[in-house]
Every structure is written in structure tokens, then in C-alpha cells.
N, C-alpha and C positions, 0 to 999 in steps of 0.2 A: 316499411319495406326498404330492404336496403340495398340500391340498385350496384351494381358491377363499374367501375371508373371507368370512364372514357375520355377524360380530360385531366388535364396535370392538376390543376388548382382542386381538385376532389382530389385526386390519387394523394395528395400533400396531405389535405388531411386526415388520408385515411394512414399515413407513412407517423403524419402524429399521434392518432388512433392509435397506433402499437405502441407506445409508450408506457408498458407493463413492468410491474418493480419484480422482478425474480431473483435479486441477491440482496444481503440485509449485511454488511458485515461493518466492523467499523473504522470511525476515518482513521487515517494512518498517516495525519500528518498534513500540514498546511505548504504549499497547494497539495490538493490532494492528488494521488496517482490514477485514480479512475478520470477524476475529471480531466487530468492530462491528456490520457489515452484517449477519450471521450473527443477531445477537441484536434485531438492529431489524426483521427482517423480517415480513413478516402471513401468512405460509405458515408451514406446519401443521407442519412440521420443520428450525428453525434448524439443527441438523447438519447436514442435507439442503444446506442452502443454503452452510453453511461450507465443504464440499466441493466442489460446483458439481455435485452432481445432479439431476437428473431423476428424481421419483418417478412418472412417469407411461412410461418409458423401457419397450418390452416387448423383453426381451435376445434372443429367439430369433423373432419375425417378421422374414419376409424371407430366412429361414434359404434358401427352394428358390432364390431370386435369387441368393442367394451364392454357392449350389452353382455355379449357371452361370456366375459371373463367377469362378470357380474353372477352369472348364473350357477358359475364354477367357484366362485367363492361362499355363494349362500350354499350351496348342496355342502360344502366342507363344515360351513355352519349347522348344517344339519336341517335347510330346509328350499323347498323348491321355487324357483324364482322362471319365469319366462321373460323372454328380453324383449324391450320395448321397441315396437314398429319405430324404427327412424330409415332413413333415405342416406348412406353419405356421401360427401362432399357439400350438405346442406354448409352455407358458412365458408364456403371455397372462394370469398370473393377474393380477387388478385389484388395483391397489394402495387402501389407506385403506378408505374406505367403498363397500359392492358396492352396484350398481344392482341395483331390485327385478326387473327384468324379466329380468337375467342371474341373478337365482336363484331367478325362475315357469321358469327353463327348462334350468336346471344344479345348481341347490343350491351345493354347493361344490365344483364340477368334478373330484369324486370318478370319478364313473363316464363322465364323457369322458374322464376321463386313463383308464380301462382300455381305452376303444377305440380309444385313439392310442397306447397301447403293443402293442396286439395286432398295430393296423394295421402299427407300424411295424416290431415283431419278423417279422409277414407279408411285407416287402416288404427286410427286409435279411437275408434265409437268407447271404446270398452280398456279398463286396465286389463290385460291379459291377466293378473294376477290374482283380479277381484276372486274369482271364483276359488281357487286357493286358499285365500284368507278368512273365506268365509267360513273353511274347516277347521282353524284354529281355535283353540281358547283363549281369552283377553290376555292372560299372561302370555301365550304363547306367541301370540298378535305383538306385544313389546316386546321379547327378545327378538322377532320377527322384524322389525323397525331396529331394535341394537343394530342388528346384523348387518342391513341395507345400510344404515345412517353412518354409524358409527359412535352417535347420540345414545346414552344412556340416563335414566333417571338420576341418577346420581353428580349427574357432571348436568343439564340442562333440565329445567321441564318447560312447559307452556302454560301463560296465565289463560285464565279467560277472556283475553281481546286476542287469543294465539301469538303474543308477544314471546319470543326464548328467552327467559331468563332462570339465572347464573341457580343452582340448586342450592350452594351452599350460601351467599350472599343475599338470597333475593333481589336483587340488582338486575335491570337489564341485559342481557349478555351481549357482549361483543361481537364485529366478526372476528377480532382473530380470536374469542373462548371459540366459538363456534365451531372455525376453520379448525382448534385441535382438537374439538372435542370429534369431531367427523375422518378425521386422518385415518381413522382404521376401522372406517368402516366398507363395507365391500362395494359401494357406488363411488365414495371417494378414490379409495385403490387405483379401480378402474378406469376412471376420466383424469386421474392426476397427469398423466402424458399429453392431456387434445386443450386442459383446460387452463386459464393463470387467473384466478380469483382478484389474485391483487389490480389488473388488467382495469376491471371494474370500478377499483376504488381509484385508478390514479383519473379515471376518466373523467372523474368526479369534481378534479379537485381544482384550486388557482391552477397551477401550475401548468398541468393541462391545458384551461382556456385560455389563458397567459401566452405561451408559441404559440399558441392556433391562430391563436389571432393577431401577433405578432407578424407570422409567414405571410397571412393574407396581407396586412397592411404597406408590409414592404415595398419601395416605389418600383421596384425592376419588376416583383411580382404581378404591382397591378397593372403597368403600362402592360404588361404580356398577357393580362387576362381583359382589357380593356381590345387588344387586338383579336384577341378570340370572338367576341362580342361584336365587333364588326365583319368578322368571318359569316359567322354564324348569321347576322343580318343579314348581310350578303347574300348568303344561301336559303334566305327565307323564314330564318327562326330570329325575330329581334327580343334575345334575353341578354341580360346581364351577367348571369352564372349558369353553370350546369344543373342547380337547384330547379330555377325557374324551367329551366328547359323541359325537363323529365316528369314537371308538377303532374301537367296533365296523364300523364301513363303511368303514374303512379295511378292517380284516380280512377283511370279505366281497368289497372289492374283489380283494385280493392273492391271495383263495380261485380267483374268476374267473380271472385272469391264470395263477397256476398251473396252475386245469384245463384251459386253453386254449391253453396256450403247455410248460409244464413237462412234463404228463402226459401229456395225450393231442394228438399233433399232427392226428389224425384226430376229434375231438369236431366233434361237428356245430354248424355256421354260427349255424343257428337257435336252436339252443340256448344259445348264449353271447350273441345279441343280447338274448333274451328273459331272461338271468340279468341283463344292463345294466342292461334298461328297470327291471326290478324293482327294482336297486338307484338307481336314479335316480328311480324314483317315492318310494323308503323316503327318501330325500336330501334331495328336495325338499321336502318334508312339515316334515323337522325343521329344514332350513334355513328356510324359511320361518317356522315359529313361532321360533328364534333370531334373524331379522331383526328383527321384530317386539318381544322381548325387550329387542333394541341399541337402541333406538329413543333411549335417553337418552344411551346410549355415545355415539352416533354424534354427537350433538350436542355432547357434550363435548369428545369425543377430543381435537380439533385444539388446545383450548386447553390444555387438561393437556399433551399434547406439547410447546407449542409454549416455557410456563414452565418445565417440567421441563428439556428440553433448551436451556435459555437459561442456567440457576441452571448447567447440567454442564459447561456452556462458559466460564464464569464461572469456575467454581471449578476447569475444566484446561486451560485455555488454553495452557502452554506445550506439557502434554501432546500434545494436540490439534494446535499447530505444528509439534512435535516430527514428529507422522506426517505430516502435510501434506509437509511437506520429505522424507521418507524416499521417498516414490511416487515413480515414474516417470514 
């Protein structure tokens, strides 16, 4: 589960966390002009910028539009689709520094996220679509799947361990075979606006844990996260990080979600709203005194970010080109 910031030294990582490749073109020249721009800029994360992200981008609002404009592209394809139960702003966590008022009335959107997984485990028992598909015939079932995917027999199939691999090669397939093989199909269409695939693979990579953990090691970062630490004692929480802090309320969240979804599918209404309230009253309480704690973080953050990931761009610059060029 993945709690809402309330402290700079999370907020940073999550400001690394965008670190998505959405431009592919190539270098034009040693230094290069992106990295220039990159390192000249007055925003809080030159990576951010060397990529061409958006740390303000929320990947899954809009999510129920899509459904529908999903629906609207199979009926063109000539078959009926129902759009899947989702909730949006599921994925609305704030990036950088949270507003005080989104954490007098969430904390760290711990115990929303248990009511949007309840709601949404309530509301998808069933593909809406199953029953649909059961009217088709096997061929009609694959162009049915063309349609949705974008995936056709010819460009991908699936072995028997459900591995995709390549139709014409026999070869494992790629993600990027993958990603064009799906470009035109009506689910892709649809999310290409809320989603960045590549997102996923930069997360993955050196690179990636390379700043992150760079940012934290930094001396100004940790003396200011070492004073949070004594705030936080202070006020009766003796952790080291926002990690340790929130351990426990994760755990009582995933206790809820189990008794309410895993165990007992007949647990009463009331009772699971009122296990919420409690742990979002307990949430709030401690996110609040952690806002309050970050007070110096928050002030700081952007320009520790902004020097640290200027010195990392500096010192890997081909690196850094090197993946630019590899995206899609």
C-alpha cells in the first residue's frame, strides 16, 4: 500500500519515482542540449526535466472515461464491451510536498486506500464482460481479444508457461515488441493519456536506485532528516524514517482489508467503516505531528534535489543518453 507523503525525505523519493523516459530522440552533440537544459533549470528535479516529465501527472484519474472510450472503440470494432468498475483518482497520491489540508483530512491516504480497495474488490466479483463472451465463438473470442489488446496472432502468441513470445522468431517477446504490438488496440488507445509504461522500466533500473540513494545519503539531507527524528521523539514516535513510522498502520490497514474481503465476506458494513474511521483518526494525528516535524525538509528539499540531481547528470551524462535513446 502506498501511503500519501507527509514528510520531505518520502516526498523526494516519490519526486525520484517520476523519473519516466517519454522522449527517445537522438544526442545532438556533445554536451548535450537536453542535459544543459536539464541542469539549468529552477524545478525541483533536473532528472524530471531531462526526461520530459510531469511530476504533477496523476497516472490513473480519468481511469472511468477511459473505460468508456474503451467501449466506444470495441462497439466500432463491432463488439460489446462493458467498462470496468474502477473509483478515480485511485493513484492521486501528491507528489513533493503534501497540502496541510489534504493531511487535516487523510494523513497519508492510508485508510482511503482500504476503502477503495474494498469498494473496488465489492464491485469487481465478476468481469462484467464474462457473460458476453460466453456468446461468442473461439474465433470470434480472438478477434475479440485483437480488438481490446491490440495483440494479434500474427505479431505475438503465448507458449504454454503463458510466456508472449515474438510469432515470427519464436523468441521471447519484448516489451517494446509488446508495447507496438498493443498501440492500436482499444485498451491501449484509451489509457495512452493517464499511463507511461516506460515509468515502469526506468524504476527498475541503476539508474534509478543510483539518485535515490544518492539524495538520501547526502550530508545536509540527512542532518535535516536526523532532526526530524528527534522531532518525532519528541512527540512520542522514536523512528528513524517515515517508513518505520507508518509500519504499524500499514499493518492495521491490510488487518481490515483481510477481515473484510479475505475472511469474512459477510462481516458487517458497519463495522469495517468504523475500523477505517479509527484508523484514520490514528493517521491523522501522527501525520500531522510529521508535517509539522518536515517543516525544514520541506523547505529544503527542492534545492538538495535540485544540486544533487544536477552533480548525477554531470557525472552520467552518457549514461543517462544512453537510456534516453533506448525508450520508445
Amino acid at each position: 500500500m502506498s501511503p500519501r507523503g507527509a514528510a520531505a525525505h518520502r516526498g523526494l523519493g516519490l519526486v525520484v519515482l517520476g523519473l519516466c523516459v517519454l522522449i527517445a530522440v537522438a544526442c545532438g552533440g556533445d554536451p548535450d542540449e537536453r542535459v544543459e537544459a536539464a541542469i539549468a533549470t529552477d524545478q525541483a528535479s533536473p532528472l524530471a526535466v531531462l526526461f520530459g516529465v510531469s511530476l504533477d501527472v496523476d497516472p490513473l484519474r480519468g481511469a472511468a472515461g477511459a473505460e468508456v472510450e474503451i467501449a466506444d472503440c470495441m462497439a466500432r470494432a463491432g463488439f460489446e464491451y462493458s467498462p470496468a468498475a474502477v473509483i478515480d483518482g485511485i493513484g492521486s497520491t501528491p507528489r513533493g510536498t503534501p497540502q496541510l489540508s489534504d493531511v487535516q483530512t487523510s494523513g497519508y491516504g492510508i485508510a482511503d486506500s482500504v476503502s477503495t480497495q474494498i469498494a473496488l474488490f465489492q464491485g469487481a466479483s465478476a468481469d462484467p464482460n464474462d457473460a458476453y463472451l460466453e456468446t461468442l465463438s473461439a474465433q470470434e473470442i480472438q478477434e475479440y481479444q485483437a480488438a481490446l489488446t491490440g495483440i494479434t496472432a500474427e505479431e505475438i502468441v503465448f507458449d504454454d508457461s503463458g510466456t508472449p513470445v515474438d510469432a515470427v522468431s519464436g523468441e521471447p517477446a519484448s516489451p517494446a515488441q509488446i508495447r507496438a504490438a498493443s498501440d492500436d488496440g482499444c485498451a491501449s488507445m484509451a489509457y495512452a493519456d493517464l499511463l507511461d509504461p516506460a515509468g515502469a522500466n526506468l524504476l527498475s533500473s541503476d539508474v534509478y536506485l543510483e539518485a535515490q540513494q544518492i539524495i538520501e545519503a547526502d550530508n545536509e539531507m540527512q542532518a535535516l532528516t536526523a532532526e526530524w527524528s528527534r522531532c518525532m521523539a519528541n512527540a512520542g514516535y522514536p523512528v528513524r524514517d517515515q517508513a518505520e513510522l507508518i509500519r504499524d498502520l500499514d499493518t492495521e490497514a491490510d488487518n481490515i482489508v483481510h477481515e473484510s474481503i479475505e475472511d469474512h465476506h459477510d462481516v458487517d458494513a458497519d463495522e469495517v467503516d468504523a475500523m477505517i474511521d479509527r484508523l484514520r483518526a490514528r493517521e491523522i494525528t501522527i501525520a500531522l505531528i510529521d508535517f509539522d516535524c518536515s517543516a525544514e525538509l520541506f523547505e529544503a528539499a527542492p534545492e538538495i534535489t535540485r544540486r544533487v540531481e544536477s552533480d548525477f547528470i554531470r557525472d552520467n551524462e552518457d549514461r543517462l543518453i544512453d537510456l534516453l535513446e533506448q525508450q520508445p
